[in-house]
N, C-alpha and C positions, 0 to 999 in steps of 0.2 A: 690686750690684757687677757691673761690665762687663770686668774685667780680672783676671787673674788676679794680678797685682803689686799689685792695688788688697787683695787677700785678703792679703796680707803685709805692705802697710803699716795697716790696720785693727790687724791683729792684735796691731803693735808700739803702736799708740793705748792698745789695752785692758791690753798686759804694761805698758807707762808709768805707764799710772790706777791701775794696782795696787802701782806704787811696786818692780816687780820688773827685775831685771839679767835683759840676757839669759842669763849663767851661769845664774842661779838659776832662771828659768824651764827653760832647758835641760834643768838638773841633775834639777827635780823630774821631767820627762816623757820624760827615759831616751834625751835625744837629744844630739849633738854641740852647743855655743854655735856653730859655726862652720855648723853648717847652719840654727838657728835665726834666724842675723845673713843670711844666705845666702835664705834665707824673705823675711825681712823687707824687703828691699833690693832683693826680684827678680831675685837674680841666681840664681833656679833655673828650669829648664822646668816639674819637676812638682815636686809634695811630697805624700808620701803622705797617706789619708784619715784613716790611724788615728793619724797623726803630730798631725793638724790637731785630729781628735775630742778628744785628750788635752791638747793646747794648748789649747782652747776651756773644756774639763772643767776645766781648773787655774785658768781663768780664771772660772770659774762664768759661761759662756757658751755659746751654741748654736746649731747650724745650724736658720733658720728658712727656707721656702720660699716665697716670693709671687713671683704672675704678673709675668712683664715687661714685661704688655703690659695698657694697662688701656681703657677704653673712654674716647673724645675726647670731651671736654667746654667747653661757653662758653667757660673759661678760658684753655683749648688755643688756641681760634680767636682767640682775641683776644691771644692772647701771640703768636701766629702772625703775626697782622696786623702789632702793632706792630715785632716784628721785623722785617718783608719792606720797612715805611713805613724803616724806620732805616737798610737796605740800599740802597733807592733815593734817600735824600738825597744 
């Protein structure tokens, strides 16, 4: 994820898969439905950590960390190429 609105609309993906309301996710994790809808929608700056930890935990999900930045490979250069060919037609 490159956004942090993009963390809030995920989040609403996995409370969907699970068949859950925002109420009822709200309810279980001790927070407001209006800051959870408010999460989701991006219409926050921040939202706390231990907010998100308990929403992920309800969600039998978890914060995993991989690099952002990985080493260029053939497929790069070559996805590179054809893109730059598609620019100049």
């Amino acid at each position: 994820m490159k956004a942090f609105n993009e963390l809030g609309q995920q989040l609403a993906v996995l409370r969907k898969q699970k068949n859950l309301t925002q109420q009822t996710l709200a309810n279980l994790a001790g927070i407001a439905q209006a800051t959870l809808a408010r999460f989701e929608t991006g219409g926050v700056a921040e939202f706390g950590s231990c907010k998100l930890l308990r929403l992920l935990e309800l969600l039998e999900y978890e914060i995993e960390f991989v690099p952002s930045k990985r080493e260029f490979t053939l497929d790069d250069a070559l996805k590179a190429r054809q893109e730059n060919n598609q620019e100049t037609k």
